[in-house]
PDB file with SEQRES, HELIX, SHEET and CRYST1 records, atoms N, CA, C and O in Angstrom:
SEQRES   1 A   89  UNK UNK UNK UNK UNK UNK UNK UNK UNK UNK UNK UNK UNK          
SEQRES   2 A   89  UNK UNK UNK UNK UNK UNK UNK UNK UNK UNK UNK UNK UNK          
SEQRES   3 A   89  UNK UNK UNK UNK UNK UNK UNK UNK UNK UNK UNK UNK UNK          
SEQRES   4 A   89  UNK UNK UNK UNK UNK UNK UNK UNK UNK UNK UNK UNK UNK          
SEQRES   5 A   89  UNK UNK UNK UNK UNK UNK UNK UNK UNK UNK UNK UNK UNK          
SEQRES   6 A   89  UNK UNK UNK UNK UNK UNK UNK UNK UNK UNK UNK UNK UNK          
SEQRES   7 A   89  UNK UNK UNK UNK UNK UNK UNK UNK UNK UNK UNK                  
HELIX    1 AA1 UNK A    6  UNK A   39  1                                  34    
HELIX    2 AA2 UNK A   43  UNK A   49  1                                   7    
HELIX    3 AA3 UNK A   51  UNK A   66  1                                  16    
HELIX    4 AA4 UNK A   74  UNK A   88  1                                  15    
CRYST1    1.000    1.000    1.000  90.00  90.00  90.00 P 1           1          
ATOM      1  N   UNK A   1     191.342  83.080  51.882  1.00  0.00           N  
ATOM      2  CA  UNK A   1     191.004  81.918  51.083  1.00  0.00           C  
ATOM      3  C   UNK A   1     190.572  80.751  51.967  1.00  0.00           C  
ATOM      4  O   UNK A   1     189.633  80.062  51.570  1.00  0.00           O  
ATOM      5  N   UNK A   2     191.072  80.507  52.948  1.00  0.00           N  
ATOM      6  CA  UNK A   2     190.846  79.312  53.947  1.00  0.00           C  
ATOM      7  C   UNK A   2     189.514  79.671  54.723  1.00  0.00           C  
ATOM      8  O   UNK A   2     188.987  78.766  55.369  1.00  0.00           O  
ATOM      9  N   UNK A   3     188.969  80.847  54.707  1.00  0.00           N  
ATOM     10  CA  UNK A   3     187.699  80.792  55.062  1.00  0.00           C  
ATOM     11  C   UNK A   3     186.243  80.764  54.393  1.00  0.00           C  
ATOM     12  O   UNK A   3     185.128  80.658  54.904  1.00  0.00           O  
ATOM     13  N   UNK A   4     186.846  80.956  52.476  1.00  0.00           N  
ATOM     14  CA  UNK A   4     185.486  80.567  52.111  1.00  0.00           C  
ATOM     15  C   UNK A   4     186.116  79.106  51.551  1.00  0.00           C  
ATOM     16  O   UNK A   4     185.710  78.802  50.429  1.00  0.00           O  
ATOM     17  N   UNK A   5     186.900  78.318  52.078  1.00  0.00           N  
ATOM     18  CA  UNK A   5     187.129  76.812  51.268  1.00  0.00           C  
ATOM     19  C   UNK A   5     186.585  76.331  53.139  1.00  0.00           C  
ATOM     20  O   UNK A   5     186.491  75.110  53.263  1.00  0.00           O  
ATOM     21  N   UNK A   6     186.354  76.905  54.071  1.00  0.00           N  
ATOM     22  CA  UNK A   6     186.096  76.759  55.253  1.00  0.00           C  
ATOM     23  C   UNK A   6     183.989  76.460  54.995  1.00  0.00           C  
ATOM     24  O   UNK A   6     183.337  75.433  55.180  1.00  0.00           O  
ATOM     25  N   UNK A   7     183.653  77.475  54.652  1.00  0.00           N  
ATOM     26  CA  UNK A   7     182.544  77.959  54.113  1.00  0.00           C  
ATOM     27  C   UNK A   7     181.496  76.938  53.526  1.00  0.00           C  
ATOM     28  O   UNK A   7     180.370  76.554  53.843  1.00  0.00           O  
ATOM     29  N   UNK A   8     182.631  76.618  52.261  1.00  0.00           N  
ATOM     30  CA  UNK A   8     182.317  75.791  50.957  1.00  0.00           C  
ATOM     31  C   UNK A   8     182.110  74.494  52.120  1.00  0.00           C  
ATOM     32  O   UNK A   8     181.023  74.178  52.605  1.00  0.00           O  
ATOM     33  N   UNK A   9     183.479  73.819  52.434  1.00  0.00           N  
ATOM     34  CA  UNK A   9     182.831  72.689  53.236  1.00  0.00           C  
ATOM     35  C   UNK A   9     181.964  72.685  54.041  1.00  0.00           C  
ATOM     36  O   UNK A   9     181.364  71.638  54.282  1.00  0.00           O  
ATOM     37  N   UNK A  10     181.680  73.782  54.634  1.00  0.00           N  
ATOM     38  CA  UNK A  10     180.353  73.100  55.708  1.00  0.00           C  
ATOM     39  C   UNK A  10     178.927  73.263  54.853  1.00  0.00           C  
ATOM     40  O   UNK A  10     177.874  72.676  55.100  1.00  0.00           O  
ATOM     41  N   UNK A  11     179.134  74.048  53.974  1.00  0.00           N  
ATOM     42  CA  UNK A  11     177.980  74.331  53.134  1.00  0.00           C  
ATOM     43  C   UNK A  11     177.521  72.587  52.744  1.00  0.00           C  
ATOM     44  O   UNK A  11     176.471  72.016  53.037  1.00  0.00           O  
ATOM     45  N   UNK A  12     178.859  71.981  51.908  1.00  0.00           N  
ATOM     46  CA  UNK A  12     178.534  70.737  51.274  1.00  0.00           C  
ATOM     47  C   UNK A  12     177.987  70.059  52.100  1.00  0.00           C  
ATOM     48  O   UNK A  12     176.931  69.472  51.865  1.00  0.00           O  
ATOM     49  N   UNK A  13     178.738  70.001  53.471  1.00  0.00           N  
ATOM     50  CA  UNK A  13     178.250  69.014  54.610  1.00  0.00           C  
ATOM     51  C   UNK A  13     176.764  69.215  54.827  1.00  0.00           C  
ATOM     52  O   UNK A  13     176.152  68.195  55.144  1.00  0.00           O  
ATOM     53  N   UNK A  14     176.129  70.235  54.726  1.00  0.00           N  
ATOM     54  CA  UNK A  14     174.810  70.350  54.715  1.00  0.00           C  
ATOM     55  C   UNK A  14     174.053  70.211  54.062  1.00  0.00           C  
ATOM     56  O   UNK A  14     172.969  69.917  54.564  1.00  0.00           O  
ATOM     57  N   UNK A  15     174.137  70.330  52.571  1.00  0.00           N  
ATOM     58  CA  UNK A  15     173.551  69.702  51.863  1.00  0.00           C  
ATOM     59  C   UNK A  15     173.757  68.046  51.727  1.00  0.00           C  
ATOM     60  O   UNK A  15     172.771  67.339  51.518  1.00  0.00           O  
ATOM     61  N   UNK A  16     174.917  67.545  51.841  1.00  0.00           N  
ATOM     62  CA  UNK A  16     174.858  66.085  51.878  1.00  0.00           C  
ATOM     63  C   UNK A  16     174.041  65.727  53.161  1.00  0.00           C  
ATOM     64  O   UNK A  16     173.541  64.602  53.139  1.00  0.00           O  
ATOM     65  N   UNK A  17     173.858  66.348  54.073  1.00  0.00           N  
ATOM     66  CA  UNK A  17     173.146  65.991  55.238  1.00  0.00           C  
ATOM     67  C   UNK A  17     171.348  66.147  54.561  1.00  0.00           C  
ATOM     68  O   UNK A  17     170.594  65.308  55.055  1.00  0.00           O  
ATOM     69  N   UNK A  18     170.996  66.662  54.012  1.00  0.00           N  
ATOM     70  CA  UNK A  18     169.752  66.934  53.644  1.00  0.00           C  
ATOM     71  C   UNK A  18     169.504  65.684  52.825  1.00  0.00           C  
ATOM     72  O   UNK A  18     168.520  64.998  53.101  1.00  0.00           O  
ATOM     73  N   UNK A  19     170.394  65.299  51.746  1.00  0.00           N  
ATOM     74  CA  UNK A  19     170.698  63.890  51.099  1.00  0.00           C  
ATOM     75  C   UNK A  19     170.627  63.008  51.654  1.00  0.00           C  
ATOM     76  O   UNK A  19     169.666  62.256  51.492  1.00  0.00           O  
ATOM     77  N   UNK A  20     171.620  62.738  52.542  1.00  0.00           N  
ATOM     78  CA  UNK A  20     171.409  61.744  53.225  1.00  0.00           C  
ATOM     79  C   UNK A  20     169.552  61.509  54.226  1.00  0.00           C  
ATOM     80  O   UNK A  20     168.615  60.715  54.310  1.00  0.00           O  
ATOM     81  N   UNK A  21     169.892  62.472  54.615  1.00  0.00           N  
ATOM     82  CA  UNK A  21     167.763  62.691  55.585  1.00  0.00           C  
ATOM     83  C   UNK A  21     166.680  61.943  54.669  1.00  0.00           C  
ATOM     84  O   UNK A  21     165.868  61.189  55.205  1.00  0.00           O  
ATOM     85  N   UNK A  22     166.674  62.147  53.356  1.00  0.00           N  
ATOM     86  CA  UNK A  22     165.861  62.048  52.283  1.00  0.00           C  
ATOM     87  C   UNK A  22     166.292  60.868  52.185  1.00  0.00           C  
ATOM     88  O   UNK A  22     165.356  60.179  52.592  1.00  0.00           O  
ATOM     89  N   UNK A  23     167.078  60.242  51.916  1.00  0.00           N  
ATOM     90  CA  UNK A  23     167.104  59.052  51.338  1.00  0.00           C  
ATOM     91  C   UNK A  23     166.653  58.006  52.980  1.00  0.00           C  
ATOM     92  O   UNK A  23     166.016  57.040  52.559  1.00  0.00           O  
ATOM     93  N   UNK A  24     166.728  57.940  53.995  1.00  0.00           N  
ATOM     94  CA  UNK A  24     167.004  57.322  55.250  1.00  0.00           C  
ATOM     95  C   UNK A  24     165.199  57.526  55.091  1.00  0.00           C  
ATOM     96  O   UNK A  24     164.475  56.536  55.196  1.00  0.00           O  
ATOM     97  N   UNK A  25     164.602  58.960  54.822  1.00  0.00           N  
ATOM     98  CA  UNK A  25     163.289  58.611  54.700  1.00  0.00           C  
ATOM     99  C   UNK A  25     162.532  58.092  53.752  1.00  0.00           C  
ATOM    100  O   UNK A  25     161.313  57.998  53.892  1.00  0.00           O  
ATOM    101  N   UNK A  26     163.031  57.781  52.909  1.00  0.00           N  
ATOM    102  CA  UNK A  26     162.448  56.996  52.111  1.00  0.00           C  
ATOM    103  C   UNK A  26     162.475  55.655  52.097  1.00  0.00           C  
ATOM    104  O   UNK A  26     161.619  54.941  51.573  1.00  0.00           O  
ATOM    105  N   UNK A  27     163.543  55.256  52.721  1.00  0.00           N  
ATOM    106  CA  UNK A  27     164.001  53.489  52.974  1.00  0.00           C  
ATOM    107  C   UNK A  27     163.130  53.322  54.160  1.00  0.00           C  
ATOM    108  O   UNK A  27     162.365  52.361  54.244  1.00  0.00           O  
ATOM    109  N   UNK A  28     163.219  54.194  55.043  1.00  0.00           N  
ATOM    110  CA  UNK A  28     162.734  53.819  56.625  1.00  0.00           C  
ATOM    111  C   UNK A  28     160.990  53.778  56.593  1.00  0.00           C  
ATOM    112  O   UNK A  28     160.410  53.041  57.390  1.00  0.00           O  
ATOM    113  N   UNK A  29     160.089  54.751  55.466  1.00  0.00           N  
ATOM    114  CA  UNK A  29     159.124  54.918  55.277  1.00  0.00           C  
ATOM    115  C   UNK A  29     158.624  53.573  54.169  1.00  0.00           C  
ATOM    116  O   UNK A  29     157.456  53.204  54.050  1.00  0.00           O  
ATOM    117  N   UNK A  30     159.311  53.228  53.736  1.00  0.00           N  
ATOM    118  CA  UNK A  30     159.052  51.989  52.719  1.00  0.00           C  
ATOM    119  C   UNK A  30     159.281  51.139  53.791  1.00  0.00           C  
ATOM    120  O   UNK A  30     158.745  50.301  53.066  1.00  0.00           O  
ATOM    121  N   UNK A  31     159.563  50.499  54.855  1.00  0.00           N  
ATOM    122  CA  UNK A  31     159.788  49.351  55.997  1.00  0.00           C  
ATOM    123  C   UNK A  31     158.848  50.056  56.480  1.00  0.00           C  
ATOM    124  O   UNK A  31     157.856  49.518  55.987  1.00  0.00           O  
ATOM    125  N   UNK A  32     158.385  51.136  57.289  1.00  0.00           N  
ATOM    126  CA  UNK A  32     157.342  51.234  58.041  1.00  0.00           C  
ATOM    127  C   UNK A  32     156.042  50.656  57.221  1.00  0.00           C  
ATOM    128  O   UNK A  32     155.478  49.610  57.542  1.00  0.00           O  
ATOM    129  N   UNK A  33     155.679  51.415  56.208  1.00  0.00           N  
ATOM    130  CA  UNK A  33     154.447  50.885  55.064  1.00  0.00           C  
ATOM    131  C   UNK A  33     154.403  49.582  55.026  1.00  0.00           C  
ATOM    132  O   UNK A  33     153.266  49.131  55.161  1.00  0.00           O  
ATOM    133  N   UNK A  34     155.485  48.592  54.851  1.00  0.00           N  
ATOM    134  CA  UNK A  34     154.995  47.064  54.402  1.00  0.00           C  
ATOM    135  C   UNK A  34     155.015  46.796  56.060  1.00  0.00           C  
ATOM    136  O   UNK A  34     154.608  45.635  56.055  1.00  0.00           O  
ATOM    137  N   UNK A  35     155.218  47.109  57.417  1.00  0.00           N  
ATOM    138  CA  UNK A  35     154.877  46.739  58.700  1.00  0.00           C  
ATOM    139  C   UNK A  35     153.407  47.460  58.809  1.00  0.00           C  
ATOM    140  O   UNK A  35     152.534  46.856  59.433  1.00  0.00           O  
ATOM    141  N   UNK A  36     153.100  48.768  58.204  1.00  0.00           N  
ATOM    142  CA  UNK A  36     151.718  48.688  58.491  1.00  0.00           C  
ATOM    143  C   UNK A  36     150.973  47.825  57.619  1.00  0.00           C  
ATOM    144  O   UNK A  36     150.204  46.954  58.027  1.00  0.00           O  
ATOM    145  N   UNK A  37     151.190  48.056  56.516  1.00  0.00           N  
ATOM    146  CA  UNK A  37     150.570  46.579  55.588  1.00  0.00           C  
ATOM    147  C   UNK A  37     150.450  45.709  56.226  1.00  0.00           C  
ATOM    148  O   UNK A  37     149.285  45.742  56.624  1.00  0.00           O  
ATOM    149  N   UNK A  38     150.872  44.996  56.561  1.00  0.00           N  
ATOM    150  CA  UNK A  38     151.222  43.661  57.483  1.00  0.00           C  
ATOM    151  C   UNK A  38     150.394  43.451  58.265  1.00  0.00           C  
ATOM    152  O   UNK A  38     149.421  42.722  58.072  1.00  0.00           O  
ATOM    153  N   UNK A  39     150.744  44.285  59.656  1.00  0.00           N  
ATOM    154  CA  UNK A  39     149.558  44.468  60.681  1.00  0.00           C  
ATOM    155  C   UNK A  39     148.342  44.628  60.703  1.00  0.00           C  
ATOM    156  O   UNK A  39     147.554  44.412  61.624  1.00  0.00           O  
ATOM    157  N   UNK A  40     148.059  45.233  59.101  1.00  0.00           N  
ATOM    158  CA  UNK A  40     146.506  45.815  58.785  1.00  0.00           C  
ATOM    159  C   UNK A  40     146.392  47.061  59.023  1.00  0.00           C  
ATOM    160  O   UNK A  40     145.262  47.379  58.652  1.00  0.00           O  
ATOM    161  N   UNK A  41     147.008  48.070  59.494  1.00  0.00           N  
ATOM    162  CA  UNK A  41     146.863  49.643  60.280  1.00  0.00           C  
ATOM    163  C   UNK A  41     146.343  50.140  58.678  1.00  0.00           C  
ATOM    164  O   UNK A  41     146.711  49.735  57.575  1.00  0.00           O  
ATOM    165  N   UNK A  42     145.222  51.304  59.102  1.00  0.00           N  
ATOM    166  CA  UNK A  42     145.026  52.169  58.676  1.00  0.00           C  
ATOM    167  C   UNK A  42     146.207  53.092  57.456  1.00  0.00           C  
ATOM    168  O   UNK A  42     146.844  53.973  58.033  1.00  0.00           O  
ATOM    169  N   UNK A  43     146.385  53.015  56.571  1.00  0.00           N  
ATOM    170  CA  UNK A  43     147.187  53.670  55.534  1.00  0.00           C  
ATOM    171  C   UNK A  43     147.834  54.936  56.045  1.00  0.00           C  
ATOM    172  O   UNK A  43     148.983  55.345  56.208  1.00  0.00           O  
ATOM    173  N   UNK A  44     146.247  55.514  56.282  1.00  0.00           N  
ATOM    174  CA  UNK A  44     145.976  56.872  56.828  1.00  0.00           C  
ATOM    175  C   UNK A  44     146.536  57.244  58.326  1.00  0.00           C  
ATOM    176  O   UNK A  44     146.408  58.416  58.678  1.00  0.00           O  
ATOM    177  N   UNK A  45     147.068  56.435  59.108  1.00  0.00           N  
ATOM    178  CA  UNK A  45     147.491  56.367  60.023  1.00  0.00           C  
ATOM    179  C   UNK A  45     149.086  56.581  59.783  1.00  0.00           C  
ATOM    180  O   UNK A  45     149.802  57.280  60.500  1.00  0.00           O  
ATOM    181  N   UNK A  46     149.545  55.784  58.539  1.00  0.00           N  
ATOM    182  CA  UNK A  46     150.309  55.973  58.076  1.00  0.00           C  
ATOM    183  C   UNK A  46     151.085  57.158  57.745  1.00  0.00           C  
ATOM    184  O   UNK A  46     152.128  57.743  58.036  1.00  0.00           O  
ATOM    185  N   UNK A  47     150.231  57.214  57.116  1.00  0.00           N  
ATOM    186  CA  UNK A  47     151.066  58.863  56.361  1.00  0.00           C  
ATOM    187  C   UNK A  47     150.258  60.119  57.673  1.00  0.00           C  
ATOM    188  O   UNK A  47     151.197  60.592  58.314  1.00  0.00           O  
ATOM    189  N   UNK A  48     149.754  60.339  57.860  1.00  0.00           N  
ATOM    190  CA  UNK A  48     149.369  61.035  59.337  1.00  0.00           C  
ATOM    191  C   UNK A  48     150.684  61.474  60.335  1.00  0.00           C  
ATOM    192  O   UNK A  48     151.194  62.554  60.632  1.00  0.00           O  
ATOM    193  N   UNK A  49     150.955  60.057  60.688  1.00  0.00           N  
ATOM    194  CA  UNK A  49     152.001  59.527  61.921  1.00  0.00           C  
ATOM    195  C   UNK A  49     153.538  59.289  61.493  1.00  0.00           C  
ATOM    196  O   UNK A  49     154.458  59.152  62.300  1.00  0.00           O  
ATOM    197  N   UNK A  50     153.660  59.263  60.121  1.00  0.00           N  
ATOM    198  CA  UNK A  50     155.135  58.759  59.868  1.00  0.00           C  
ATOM    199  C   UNK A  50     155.432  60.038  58.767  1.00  0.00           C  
ATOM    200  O   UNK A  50     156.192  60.973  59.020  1.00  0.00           O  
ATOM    201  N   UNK A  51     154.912  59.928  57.900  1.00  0.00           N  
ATOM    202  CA  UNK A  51     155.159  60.724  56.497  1.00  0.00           C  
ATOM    203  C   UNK A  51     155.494  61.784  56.709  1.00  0.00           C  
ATOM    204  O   UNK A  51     156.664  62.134  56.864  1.00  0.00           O  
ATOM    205  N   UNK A  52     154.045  62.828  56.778  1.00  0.00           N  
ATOM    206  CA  UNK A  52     153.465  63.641  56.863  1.00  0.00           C  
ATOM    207  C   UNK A  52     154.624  64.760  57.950  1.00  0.00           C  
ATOM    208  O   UNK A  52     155.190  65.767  57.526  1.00  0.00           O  
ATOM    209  N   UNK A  53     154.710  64.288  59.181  1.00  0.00           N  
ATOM    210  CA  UNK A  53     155.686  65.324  60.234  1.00  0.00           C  
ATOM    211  C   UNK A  53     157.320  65.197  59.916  1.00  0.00           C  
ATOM    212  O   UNK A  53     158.133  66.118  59.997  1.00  0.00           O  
ATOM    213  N   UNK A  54     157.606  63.721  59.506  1.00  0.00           N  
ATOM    214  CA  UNK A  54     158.718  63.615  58.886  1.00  0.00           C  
ATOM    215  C   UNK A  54     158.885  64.606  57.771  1.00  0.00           C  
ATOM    216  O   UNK A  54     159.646  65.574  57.798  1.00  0.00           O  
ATOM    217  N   UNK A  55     158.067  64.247  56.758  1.00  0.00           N  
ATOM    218  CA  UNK A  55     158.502  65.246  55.508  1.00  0.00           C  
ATOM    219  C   UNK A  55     158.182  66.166  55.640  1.00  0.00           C  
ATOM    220  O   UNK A  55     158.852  66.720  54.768  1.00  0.00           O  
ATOM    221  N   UNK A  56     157.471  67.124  56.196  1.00  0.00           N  
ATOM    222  CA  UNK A  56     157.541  68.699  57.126  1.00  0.00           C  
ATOM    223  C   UNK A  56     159.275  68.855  57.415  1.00  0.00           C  
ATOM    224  O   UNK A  56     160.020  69.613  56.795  1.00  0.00           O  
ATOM    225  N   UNK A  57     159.711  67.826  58.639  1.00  0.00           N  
ATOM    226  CA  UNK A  57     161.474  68.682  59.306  1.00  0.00           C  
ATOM    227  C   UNK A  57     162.171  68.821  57.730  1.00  0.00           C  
ATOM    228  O   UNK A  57     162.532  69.864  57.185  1.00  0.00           O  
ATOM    229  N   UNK A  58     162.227  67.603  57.260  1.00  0.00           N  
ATOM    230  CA  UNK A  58     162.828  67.335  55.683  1.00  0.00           C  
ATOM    231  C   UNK A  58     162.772  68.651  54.875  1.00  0.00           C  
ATOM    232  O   UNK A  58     163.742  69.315  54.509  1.00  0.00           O  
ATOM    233  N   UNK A  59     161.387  68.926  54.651  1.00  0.00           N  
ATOM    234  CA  UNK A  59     161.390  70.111  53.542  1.00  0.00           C  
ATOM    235  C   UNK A  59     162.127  71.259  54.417  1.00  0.00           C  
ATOM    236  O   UNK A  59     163.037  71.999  54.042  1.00  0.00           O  
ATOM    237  N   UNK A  60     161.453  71.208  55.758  1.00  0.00           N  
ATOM    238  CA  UNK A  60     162.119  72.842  56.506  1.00  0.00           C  
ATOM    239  C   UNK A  60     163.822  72.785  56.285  1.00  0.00           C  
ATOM    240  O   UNK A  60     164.614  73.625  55.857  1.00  0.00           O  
ATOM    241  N   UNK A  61     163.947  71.777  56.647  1.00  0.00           N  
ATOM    242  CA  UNK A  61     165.453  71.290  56.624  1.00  0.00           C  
ATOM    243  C   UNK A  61     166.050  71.646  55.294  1.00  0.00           C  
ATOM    244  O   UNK A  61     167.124  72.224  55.127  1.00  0.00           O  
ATOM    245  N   UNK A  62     165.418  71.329  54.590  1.00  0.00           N  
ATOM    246  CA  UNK A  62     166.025  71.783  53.053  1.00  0.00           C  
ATOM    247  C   UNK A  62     165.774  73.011  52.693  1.00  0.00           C  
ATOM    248  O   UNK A  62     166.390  73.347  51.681  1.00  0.00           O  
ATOM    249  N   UNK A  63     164.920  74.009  53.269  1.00  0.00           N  
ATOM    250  CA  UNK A  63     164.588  75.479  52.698  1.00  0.00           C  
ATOM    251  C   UNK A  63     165.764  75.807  54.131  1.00  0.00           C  
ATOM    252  O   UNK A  63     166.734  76.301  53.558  1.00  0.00           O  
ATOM    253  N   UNK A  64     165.905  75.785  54.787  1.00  0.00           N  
ATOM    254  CA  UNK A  64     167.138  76.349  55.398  1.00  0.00           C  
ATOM    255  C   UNK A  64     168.326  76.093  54.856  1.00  0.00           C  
ATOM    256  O   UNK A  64     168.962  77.127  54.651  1.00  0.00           O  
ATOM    257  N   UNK A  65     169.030  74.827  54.455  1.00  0.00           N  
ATOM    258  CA  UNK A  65     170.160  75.267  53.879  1.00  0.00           C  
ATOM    259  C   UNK A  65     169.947  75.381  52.496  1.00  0.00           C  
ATOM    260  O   UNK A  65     170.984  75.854  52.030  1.00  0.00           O  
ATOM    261  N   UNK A  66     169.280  75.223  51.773  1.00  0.00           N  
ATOM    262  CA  UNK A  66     168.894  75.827  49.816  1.00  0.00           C  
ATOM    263  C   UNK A  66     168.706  77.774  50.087  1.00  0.00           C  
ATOM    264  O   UNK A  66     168.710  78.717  49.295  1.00  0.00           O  
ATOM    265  N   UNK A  67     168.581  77.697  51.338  1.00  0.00           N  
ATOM    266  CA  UNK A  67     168.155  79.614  51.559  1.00  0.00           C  
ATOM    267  C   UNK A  67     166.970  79.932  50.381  1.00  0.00           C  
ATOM    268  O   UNK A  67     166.965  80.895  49.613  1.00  0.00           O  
ATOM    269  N   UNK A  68     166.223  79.115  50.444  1.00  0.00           N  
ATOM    270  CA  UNK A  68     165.005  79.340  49.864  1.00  0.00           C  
ATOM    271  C   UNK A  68     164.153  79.580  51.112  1.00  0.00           C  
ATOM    272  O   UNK A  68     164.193  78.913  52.145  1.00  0.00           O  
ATOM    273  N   UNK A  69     163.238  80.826  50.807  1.00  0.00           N  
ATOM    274  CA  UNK A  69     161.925  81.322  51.822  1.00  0.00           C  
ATOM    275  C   UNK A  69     161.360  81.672  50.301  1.00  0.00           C  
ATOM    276  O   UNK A  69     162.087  81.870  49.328  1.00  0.00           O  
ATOM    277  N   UNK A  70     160.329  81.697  50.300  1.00  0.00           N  
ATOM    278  CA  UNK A  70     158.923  81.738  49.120  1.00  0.00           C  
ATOM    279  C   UNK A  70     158.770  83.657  49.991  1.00  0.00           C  
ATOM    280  O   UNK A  70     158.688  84.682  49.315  1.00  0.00           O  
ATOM    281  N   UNK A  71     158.772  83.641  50.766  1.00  0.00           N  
ATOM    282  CA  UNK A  71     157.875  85.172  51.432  1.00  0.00           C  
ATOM    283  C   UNK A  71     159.192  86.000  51.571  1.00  0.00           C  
ATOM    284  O   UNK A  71     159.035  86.912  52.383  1.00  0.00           O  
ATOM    285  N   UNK A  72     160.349  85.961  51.066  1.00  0.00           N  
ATOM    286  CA  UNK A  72     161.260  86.888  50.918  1.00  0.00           C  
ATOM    287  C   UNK A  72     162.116  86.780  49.663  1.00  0.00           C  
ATOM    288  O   UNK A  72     163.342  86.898  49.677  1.00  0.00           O  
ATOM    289  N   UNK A  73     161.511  86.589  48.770  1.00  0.00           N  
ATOM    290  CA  UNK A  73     162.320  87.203  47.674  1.00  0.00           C  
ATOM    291  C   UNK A  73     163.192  87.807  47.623  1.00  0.00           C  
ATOM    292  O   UNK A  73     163.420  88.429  48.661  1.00  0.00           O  
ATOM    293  N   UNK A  74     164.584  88.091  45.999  1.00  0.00           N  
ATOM    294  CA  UNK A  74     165.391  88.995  46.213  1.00  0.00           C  
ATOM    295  C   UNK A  74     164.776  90.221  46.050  1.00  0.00           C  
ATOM    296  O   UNK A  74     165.359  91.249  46.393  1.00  0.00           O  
ATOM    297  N   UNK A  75     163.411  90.240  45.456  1.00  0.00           N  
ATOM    298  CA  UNK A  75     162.936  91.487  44.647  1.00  0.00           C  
ATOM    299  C   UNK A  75     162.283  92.334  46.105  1.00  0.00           C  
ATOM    300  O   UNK A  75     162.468  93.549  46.168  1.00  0.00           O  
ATOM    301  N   UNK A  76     161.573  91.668  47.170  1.00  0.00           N  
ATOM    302  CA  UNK A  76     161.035  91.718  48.248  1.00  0.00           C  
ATOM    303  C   UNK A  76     161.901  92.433  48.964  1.00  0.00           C  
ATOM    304  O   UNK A  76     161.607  93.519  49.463  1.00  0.00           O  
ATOM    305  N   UNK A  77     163.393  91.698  49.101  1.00  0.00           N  
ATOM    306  CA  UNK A  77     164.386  92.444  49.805  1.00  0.00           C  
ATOM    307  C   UNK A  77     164.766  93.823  49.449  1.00  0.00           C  
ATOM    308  O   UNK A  77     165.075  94.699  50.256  1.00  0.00           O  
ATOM    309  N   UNK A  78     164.702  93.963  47.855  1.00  0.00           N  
ATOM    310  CA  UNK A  78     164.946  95.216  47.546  1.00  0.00           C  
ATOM    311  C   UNK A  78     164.438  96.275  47.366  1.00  0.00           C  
ATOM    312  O   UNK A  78     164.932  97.337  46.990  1.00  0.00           O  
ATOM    313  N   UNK A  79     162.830  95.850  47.794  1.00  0.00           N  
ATOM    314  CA  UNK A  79     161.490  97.079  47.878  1.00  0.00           C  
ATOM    315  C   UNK A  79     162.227  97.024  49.184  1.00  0.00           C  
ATOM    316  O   UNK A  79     163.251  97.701  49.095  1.00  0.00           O  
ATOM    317  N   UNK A  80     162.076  96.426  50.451  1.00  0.00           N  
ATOM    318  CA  UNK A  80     162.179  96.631  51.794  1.00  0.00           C  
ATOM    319  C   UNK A  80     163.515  97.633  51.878  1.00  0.00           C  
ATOM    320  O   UNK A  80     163.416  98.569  52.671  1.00  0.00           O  
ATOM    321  N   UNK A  81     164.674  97.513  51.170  1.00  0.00           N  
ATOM    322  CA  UNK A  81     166.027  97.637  50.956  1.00  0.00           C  
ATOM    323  C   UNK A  81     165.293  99.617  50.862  1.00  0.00           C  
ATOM    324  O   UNK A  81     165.382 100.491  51.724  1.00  0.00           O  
ATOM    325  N   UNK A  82     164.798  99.665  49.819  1.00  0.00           N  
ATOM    326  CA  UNK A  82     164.498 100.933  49.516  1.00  0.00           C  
ATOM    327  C   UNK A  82     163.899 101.657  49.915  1.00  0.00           C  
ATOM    328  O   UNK A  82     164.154 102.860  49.959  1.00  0.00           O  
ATOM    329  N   UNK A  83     162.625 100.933  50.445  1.00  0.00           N  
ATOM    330  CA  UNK A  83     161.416 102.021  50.979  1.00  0.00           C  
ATOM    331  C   UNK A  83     162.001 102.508  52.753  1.00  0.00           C  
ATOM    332  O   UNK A  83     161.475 103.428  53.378  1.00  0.00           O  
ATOM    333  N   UNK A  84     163.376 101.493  53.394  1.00  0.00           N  
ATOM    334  CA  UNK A  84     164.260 101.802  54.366  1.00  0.00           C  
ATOM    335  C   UNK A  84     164.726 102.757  54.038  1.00  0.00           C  
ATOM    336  O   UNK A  84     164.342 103.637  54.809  1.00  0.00           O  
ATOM    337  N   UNK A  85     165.543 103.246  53.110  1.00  0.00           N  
ATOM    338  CA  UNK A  85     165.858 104.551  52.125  1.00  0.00           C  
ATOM    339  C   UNK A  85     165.387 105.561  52.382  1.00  0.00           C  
ATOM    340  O   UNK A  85     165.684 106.350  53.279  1.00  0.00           O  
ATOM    341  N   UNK A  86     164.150 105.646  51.152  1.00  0.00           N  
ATOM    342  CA  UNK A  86     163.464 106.766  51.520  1.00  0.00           C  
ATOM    343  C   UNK A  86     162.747 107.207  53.068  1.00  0.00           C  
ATOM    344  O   UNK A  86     162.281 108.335  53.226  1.00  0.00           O  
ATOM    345  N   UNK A  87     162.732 106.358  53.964  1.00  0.00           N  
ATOM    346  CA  UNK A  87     162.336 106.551  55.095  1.00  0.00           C  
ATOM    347  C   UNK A  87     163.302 107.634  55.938  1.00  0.00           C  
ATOM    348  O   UNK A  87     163.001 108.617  56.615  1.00  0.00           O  
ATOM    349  N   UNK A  88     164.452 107.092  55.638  1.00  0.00           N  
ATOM    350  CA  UNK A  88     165.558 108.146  56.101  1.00  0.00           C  
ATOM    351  C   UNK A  88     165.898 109.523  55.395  1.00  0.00           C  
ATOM    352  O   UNK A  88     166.511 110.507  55.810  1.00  0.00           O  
ATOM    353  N   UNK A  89     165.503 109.346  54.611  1.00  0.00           N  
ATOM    354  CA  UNK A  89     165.954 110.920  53.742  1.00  0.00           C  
ATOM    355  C   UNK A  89     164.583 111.785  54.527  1.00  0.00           C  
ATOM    356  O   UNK A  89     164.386 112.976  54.288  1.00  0.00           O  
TER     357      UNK A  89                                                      
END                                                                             
C-alpha cells in the first residue's frame, strides 16, 4: 500500500508541476509581450523567441506525464502485442 500512495504522490507532484509551468508561462509571456510592445520589437520576434520553444518543453512536458504519445496507441500496442505472438509460434 505505501508504494502506490508513494506512486500517487509523485504522480500529483507532476502534474501540479506541469500546472504550475503553464501558468508561470502565461504570466511571464504576458510581461514579455507588453516589454516587446513597449520597445516596438517585432510581434513575430515574439512568439518566434519566447512562445513558440517555450510552449514546445510545456506541451512535451505534459505528454510525458499525461502518458499521452498520439503514435502509440493502446490499440497500436496490441497489434504490436500480437503480431510479437504470432512471430513466435
Amino acid at each position: 500500500m505505501s508504494n502506490e500512495l508513494e506512486k500517487a504522490k509523485t504522480r500529483v507532484k507532476y502534474i501540479k508541476g506541469v500546472y504550475n509551468h503553464l501558468i508561470i508561462f502565461v504570466v511571464m509571456n504576458l510581461i514579455f509581450l507588453a516589454v516587446v510592445l513597449y520597445i516596438d520589437f517585432s510581434v513575430n520576434y515574439f512568439i518566434n523567441f519566447f512562445v513558440l520553444p517555450w510552449g514546445m518543453g510545456i506541451f512535451i512536458q505534459w505528454m510525458l506525464v499525461f502518458k499521452w504519445n498520439p503514435f502509440t496507441s493502446k490499440k497500436w500496442k496490441e497489434r504490436k502485442i500480437k503480431e510479437y505472438l504470432d512471430k513466435e509460434e
